[in-house]
C-alpha positions in Angstrom: 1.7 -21.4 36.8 3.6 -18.2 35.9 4.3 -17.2 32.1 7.9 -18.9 32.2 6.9 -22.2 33.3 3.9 -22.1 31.0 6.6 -21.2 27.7 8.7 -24.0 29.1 6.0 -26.2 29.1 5.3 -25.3 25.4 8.4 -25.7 24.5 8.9 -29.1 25.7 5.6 -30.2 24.1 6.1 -29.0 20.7 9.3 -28.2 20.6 12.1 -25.5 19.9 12.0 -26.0 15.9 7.7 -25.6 15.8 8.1 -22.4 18.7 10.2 -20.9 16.5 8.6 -21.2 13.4 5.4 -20.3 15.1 7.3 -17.2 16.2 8.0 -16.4 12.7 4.5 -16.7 11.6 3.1 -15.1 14.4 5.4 -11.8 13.1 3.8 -12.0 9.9 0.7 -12.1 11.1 1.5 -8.8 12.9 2.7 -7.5 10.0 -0.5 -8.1 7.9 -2.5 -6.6 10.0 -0.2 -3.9 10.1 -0.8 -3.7 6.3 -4.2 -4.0 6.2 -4.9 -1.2 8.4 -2.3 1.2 6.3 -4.7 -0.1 3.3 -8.0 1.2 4.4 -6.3 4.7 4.8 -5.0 4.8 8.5 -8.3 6.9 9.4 -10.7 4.5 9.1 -9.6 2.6 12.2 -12.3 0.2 12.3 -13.1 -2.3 15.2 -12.2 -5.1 13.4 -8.0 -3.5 12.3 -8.0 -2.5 16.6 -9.4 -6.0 17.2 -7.2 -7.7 14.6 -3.6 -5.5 15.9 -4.2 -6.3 19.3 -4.5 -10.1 18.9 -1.3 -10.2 16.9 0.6 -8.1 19.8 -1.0 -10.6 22.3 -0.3 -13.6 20.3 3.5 -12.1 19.3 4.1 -10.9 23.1 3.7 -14.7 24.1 6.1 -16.2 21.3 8.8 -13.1 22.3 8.1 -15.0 25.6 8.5 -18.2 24.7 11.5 -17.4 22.7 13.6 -15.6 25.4 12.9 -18.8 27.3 15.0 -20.7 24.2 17.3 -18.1 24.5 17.9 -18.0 28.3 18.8 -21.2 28.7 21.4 -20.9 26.0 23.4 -17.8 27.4 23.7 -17.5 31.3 23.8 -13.6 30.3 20.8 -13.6 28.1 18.7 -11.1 30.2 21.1 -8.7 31.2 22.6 -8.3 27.4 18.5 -7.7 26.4 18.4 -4.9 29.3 21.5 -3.3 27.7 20.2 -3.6 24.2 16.9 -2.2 25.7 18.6 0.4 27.3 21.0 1.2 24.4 18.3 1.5 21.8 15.6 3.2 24.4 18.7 6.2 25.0 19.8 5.8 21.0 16.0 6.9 20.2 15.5 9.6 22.8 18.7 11.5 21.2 17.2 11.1 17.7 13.5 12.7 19.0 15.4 15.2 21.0 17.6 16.5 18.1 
């Protein structure tokens, strides 16, 4: 079973609404972990803030997943607009390091 099936399957058994939501939490998640690293000074990168950022990118790559799934099958265009948002943002950035 490749990722997509596997989000779709997740999808149909819990359903858009609790993905979503789980999509939001998972973000905040991220985010305190984020925080709690900042907290302890940024040089102290213990085991445990590594350990603890790497689940919440795992766990927050899988609901991105899940949730271009959602959004694919709403907009027949969905993956080429995100290629040239990507792609927008990506050249947007490299100007602003370059200047």
């Amino acid at each position: 079973m490749n990722d997509t099936e596997l989000y779709e399957k997740c999808i149909i058994n819990w359903g858009i609404v609790a993905q979503l939501d789980q999509c939001i939490e998972e973000a905040a998640e991220l985010i305190v972990s984020i925080n709690k690293w900042k907290r302890s000074g940024l040089a102290s990168f213990s085991t445990y803030c590594i350990d603890a950022i790497i689940d919440e990118i795992v766990d927050n790559e899988i609901m991105l997943g899940q949730l271009c799934v959602i959004l694919n099958h709403r907009d027949p265009d969905f993956k080429e607009k995100i290629v040239e948002q990507r792609n927008y943002k990506r050249d947007r950035l490299k100007f602003r390091v370059e200047k």
